[in-house]
C-alpha positions as CSV (number, residue, x, y, z in Angstrom):
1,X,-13.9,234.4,-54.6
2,X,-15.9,231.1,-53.9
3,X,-17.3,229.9,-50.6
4,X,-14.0,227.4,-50.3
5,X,-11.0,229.9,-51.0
6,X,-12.8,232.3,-47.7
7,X,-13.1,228.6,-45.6
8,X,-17.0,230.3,-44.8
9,X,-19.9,227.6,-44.9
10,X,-22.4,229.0,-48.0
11,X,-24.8,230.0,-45.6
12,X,-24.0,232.0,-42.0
13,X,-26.9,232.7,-39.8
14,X,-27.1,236.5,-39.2
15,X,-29.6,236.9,-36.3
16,X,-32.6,234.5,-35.1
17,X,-36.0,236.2,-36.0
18,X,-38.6,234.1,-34.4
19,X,-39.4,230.8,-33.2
20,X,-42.5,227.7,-33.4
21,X,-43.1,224.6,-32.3
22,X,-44.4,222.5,-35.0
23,X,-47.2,219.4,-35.1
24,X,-44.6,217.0,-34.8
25,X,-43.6,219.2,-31.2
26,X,-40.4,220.0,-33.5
27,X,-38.5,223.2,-32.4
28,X,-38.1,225.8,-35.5
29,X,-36.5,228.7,-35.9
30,X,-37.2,231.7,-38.2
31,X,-33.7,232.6,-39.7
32,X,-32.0,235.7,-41.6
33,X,-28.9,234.8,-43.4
34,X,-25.8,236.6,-43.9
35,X,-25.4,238.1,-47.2
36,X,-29.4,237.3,-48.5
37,X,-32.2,239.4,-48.3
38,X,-35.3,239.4,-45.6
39,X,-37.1,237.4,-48.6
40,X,-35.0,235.0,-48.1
41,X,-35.3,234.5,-44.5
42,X,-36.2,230.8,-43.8
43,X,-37.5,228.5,-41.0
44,X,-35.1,225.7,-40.0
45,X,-35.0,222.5,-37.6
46,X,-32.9,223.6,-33.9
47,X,-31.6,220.0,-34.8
48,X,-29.4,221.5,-38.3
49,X,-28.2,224.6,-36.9
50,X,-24.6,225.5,-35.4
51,X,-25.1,228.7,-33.9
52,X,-25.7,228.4,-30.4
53,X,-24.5,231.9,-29.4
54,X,-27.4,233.4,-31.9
55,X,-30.0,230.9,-30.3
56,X,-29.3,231.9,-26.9
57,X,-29.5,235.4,-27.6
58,X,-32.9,234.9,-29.0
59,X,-34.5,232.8,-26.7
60,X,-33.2,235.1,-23.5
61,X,-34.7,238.2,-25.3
62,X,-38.0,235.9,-25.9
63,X,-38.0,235.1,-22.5
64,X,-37.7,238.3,-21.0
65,X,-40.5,239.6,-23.2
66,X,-42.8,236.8,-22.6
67,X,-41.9,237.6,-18.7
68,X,-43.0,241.2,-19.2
69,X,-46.3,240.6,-21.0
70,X,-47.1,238.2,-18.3
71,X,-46.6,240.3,-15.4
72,X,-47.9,243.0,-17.5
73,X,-51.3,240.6,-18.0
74,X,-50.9,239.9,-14.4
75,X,-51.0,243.7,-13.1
76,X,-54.2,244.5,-15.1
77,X,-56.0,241.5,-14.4
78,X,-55.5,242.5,-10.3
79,X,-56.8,245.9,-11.6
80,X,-59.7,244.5,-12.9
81,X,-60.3,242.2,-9.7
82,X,-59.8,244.8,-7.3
83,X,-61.6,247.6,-9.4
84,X,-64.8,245.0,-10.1
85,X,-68.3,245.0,-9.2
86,X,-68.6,242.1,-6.0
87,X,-71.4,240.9,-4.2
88,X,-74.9,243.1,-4.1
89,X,-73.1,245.7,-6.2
90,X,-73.4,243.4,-9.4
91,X,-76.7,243.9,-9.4
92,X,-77.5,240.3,-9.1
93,X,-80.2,238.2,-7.3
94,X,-79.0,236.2,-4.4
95,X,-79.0,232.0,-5.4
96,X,-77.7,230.8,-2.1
97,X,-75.6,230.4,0.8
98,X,-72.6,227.9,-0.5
99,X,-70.8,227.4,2.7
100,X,-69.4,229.7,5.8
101,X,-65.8,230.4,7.1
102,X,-64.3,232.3,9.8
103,X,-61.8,235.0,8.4
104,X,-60.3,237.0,11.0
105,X,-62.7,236.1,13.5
106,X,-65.4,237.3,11.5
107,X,-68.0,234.9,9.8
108,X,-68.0,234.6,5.9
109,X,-70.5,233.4,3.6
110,X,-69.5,232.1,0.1
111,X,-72.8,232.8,-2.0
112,X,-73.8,232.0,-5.2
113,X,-75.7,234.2,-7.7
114,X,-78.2,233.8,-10.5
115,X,-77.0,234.5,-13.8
116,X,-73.4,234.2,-12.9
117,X,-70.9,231.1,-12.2
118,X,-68.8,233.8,-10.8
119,X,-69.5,233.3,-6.4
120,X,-68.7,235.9,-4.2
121,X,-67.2,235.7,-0.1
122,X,-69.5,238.1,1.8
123,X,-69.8,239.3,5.6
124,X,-72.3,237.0,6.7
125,X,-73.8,240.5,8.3
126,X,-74.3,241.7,5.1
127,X,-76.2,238.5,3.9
128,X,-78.4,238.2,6.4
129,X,-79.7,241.7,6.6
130,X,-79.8,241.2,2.4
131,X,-81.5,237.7,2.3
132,X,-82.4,236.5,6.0
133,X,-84.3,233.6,4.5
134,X,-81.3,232.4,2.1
135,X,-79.2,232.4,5.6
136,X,-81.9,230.2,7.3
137,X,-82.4,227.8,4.1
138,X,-78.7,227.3,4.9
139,X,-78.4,226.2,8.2
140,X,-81.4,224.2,7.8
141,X,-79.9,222.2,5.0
142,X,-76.8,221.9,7.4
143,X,-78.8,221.0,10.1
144,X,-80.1,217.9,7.7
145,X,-76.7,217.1,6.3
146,X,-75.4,216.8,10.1
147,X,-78.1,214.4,11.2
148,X,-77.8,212.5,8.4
149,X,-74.1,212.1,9.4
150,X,-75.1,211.6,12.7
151,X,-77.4,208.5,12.3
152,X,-74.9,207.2,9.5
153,X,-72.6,207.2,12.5
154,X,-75.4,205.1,15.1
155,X,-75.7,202.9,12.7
156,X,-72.1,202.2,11.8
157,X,-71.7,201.9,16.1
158,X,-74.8,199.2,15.9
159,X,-73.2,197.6,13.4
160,X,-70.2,196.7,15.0
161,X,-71.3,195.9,18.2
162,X,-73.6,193.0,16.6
163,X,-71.7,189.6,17.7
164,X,-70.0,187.5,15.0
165,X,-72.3,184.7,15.2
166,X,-75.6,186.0,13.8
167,X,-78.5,183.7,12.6
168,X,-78.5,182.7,9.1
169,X,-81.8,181.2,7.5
170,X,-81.7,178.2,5.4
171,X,-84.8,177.1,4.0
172,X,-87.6,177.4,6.3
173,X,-85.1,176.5,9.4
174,X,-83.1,178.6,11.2
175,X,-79.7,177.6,11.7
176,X,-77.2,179.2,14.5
177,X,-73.5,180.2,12.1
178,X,-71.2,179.2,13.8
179,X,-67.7,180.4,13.1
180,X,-64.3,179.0,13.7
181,X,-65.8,176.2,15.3
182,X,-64.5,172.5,13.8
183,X,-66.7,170.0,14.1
184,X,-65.5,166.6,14.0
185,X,-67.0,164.4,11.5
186,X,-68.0,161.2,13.7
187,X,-69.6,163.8,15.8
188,X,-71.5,165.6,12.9
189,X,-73.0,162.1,11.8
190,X,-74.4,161.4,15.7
191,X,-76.0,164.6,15.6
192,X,-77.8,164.4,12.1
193,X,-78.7,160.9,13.5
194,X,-80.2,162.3,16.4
């Protein structure tokens, strides 16, 4: 009996095995077919296939895996967090203070370490009784940063308080700018004439 007296197409997808994304971001998928051995099994363009049913099935069974491992993944790695080494009890030598925070009404210092890009969020009780002299290197850099900010802000106040009309130099003679004032030309040539 021939493919055309049972009205089957030659080749029936039995199940989905697997599934890539190619270099072209082409969508394959790993196929067994009916009535052929697992040597057989090819990968295939989504684009040529009419199964629908048997890609659906697949992909909802990927998904659901790839959701397990993740949360799976997800579990340990909050294991590892909560189970790891933090602050003094690395081991490590104190870098510096990064910045403080309030948490709770209690005041937090973000420190960073030597030997690690990992930084840490620390009672600032703890730090200062650790490292006093990071703490004051701290504030003392704050302390800059602020009156920095501070006279950037005088400045900016002197600057706009200055009148529009300013003296400009031209030459060796000072000349008075004026600014949205028109002088009228019969007037500009008595002047110069002066």
């Amino acid at each position: 009996m021939t493919d055309e007296e049972t009205n089957e197409p030659p080749y029936v997808v039995e199940k989905v095995l697997d599934r890539r994304i190619t270099a072209a971001s082409k969508i394959e998928y790993y196929l067994k077919w009916k009535g052929y051995s697992e040597a057989e099994n090819t990968w295939e363009p989504e684009e040529n296939l009419e199964c629908p049913e048997l890609i659906a099935k697949y992909e909802e069974v990927r998904r659901l895996k790839e959701f397990k491992e993740a949360k799976k993944k997800s579990a340990k790695k909050k294991l590892e967090e909560i189970t790891k080494p933090r602050g003094y009890e690395r081991g490590l030598q104190l870098k510096g203070v990064c910045g403080a925070t309030d948490c709770g009404g209690e005041l937090m210092f973000l420190v960073q370490w030597y030997g690690s890009d990992e930084m840490d969020i620390l009672q600032a009780t703890v730090v200062n009784e650790k490292n006093p002299t990071k703490v004051i290197e701290y504030y003392e850099a704050k302390s800059k940063v602020v009156e920095k900010a501070r006279e950037r802000t005088k400045f900016a106040a002197y600057e706009e308080e200055r009148p529009e009309a300013g003296a400009g130099v031209c030459g060796d003679v000072e000349q008075e700018v004026m600014q949205g004032t028109e002088i009228p030309a019969e007037s500009f040539e008595q002047m110069m004439q002066a």
